[in-house]
N, CA, C and O of each residue as an XYZ file, in Angstrom:
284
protein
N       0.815     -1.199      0.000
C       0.000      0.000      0.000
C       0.858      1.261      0.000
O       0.919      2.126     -0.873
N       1.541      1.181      1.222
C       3.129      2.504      1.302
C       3.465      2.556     -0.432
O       3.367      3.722     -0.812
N       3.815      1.645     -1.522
C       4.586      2.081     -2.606
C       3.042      2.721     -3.452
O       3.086      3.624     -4.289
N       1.871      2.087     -3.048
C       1.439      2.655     -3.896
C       1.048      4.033     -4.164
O       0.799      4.612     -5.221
N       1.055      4.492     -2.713
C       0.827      5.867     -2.225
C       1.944      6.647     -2.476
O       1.874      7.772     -1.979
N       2.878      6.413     -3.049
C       4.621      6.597     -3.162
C       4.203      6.986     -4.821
O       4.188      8.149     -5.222
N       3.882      5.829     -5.668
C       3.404      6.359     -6.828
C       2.921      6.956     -7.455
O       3.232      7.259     -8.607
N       1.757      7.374     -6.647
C       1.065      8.506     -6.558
C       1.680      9.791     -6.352
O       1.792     10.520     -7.338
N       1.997     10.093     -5.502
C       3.024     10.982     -5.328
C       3.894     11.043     -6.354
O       3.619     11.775     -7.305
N       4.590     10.605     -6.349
C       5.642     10.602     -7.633
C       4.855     11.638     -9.271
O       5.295     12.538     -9.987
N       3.386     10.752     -9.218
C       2.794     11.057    -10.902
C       2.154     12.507    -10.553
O       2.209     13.361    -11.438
N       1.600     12.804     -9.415
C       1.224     14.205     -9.140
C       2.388     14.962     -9.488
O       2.465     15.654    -10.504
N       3.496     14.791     -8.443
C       4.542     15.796     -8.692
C       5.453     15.833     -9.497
O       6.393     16.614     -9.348
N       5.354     14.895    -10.639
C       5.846     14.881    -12.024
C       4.830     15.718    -13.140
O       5.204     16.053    -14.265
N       3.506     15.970    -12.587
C       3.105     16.504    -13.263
C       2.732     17.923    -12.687
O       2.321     18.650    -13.591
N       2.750     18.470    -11.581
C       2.952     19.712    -11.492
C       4.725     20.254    -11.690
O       5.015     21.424    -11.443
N       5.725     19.314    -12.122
C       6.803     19.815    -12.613
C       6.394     20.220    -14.194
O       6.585     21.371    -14.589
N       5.953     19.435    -14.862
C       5.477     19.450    -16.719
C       5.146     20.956    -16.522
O       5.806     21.875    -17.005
N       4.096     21.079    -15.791
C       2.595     22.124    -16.213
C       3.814     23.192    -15.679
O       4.024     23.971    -16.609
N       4.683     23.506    -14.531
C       5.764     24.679    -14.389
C       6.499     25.131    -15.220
O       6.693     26.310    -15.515
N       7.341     23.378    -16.010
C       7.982     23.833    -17.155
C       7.235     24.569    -18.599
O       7.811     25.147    -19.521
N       5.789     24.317    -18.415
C       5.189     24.769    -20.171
C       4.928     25.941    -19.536
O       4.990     26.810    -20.406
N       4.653     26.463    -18.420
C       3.833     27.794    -17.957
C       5.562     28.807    -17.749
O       5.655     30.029    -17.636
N       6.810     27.704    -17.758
C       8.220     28.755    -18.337
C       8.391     28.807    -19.361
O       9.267     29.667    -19.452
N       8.068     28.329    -20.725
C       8.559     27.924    -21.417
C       7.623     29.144    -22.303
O       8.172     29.932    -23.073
N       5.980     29.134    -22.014
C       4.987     30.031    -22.424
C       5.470     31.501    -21.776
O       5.176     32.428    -22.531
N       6.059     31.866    -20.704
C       7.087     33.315    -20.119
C       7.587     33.364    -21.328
O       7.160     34.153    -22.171
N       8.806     32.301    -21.606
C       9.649     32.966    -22.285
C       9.608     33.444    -23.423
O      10.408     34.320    -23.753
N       8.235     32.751    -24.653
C       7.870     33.064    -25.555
C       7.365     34.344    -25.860
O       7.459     35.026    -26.880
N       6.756     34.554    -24.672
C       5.902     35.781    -24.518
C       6.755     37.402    -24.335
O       6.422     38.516    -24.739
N       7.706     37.041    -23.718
C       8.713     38.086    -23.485
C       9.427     38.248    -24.552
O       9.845     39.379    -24.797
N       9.701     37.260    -25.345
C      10.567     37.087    -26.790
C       9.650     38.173    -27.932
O      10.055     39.076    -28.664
N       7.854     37.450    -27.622
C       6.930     38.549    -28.676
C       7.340     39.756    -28.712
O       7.919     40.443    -29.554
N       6.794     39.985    -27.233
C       7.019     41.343    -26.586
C       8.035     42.377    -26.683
O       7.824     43.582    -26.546
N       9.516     41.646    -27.009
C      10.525     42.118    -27.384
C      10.373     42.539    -29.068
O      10.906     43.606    -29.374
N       9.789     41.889    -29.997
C       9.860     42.097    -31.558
C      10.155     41.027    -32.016
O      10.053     41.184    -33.232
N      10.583     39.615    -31.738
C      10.809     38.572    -31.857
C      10.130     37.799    -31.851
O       9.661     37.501    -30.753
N       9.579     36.852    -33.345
C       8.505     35.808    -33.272
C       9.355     34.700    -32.611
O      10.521     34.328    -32.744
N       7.814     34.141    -31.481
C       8.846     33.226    -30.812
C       7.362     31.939    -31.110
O       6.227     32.106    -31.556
N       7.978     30.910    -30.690
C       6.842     29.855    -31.151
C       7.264     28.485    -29.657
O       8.473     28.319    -29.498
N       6.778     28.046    -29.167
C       6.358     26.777    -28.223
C       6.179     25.285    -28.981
O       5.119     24.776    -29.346
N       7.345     24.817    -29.088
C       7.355     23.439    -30.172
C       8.153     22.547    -28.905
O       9.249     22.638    -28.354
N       7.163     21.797    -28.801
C       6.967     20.630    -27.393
C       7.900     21.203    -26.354
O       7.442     22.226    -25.844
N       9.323     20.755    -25.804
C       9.955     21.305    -24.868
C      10.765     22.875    -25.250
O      10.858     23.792    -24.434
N      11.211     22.909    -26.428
C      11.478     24.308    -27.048
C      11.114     25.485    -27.300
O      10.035     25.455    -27.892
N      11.460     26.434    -27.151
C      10.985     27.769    -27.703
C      11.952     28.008    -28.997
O      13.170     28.186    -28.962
N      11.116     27.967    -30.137
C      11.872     28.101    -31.370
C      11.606     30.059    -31.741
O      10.558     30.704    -31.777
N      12.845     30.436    -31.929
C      12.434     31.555    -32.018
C      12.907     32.232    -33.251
O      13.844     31.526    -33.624
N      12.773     33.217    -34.090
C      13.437     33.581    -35.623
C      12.893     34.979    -35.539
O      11.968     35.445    -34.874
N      13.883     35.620    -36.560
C      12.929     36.946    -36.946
C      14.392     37.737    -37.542
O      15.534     37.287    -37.453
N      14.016     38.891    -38.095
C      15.045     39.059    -38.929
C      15.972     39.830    -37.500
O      15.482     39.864    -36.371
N      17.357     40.404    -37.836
C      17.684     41.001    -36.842
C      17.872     40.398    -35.198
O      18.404     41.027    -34.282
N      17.156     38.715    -35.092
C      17.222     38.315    -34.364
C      18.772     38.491    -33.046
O      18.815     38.859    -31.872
N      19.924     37.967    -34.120
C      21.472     37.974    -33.089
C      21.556     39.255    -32.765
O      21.833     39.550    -31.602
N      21.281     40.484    -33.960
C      21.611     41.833    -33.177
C      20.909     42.386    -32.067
O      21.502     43.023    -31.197
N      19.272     42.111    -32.039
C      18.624     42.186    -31.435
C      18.489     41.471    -29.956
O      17.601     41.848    -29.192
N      19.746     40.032    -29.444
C      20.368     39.653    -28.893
C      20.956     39.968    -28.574
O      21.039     39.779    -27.360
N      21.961     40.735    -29.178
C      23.302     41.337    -28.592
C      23.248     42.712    -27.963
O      24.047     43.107    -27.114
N      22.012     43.557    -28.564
C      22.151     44.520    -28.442
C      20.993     45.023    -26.706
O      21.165     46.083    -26.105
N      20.128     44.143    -26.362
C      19.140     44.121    -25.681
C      19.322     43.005    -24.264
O      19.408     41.778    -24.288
N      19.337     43.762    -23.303
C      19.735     42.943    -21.931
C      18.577     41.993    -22.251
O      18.936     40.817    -22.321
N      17.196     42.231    -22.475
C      15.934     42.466    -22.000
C      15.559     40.908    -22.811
O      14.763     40.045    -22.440
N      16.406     40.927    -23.980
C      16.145     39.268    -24.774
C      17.170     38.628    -24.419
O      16.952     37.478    -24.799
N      18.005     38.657    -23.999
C      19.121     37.865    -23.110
C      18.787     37.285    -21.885
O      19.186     36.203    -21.454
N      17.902     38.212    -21.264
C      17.919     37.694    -19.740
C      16.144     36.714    -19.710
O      15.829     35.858    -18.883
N      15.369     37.174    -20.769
C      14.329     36.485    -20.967
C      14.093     34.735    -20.557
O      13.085     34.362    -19.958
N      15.183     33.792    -20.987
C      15.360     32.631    -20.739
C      16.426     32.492    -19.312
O      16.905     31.409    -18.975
N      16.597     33.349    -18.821
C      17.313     33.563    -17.196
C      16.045     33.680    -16.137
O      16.435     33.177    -15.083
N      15.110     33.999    -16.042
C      14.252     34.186    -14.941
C      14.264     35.212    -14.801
O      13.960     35.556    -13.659
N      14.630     36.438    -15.883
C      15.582     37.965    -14.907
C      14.879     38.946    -16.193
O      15.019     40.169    -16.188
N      14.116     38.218    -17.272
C      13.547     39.340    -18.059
C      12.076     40.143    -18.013
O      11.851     41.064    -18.799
């Protein structure tokens, strides 16, 4: 009974880890828009493109620190 209640546990808090990582993953996209940067949510990735993208990297704390917790 103890493991099964163990399992349980386990699948809850494997899945409030998932739903944290897509609800970071949806931040970071959003801050990427927000910046001028099409950003897109493709399963664990944030695929992001746009013209000007690296300068717009280099030149901007604000899309740098976006995937830091700090944008």
């Amino acid at each position: 009974m103890a493991a099964d209640a163990a399992g349980v546990r386990v699948r809850v808090l494997a899945r409030l880890v998932e739903a944290r990582a897509a609800r970071r993953r949806r931040e970071v996209a959003d801050a990427m828009l927000a910046a001028g940067v099409e950003a897109q949510v493709e399963g664990e990735a944030v695929r992001l493109s746009g013209r000007g993208l690296l300068r717009r990297w280099a030149d901007d704390l604000a899309v740098r620190e976006a995937g830091r917790g700090r944008g």
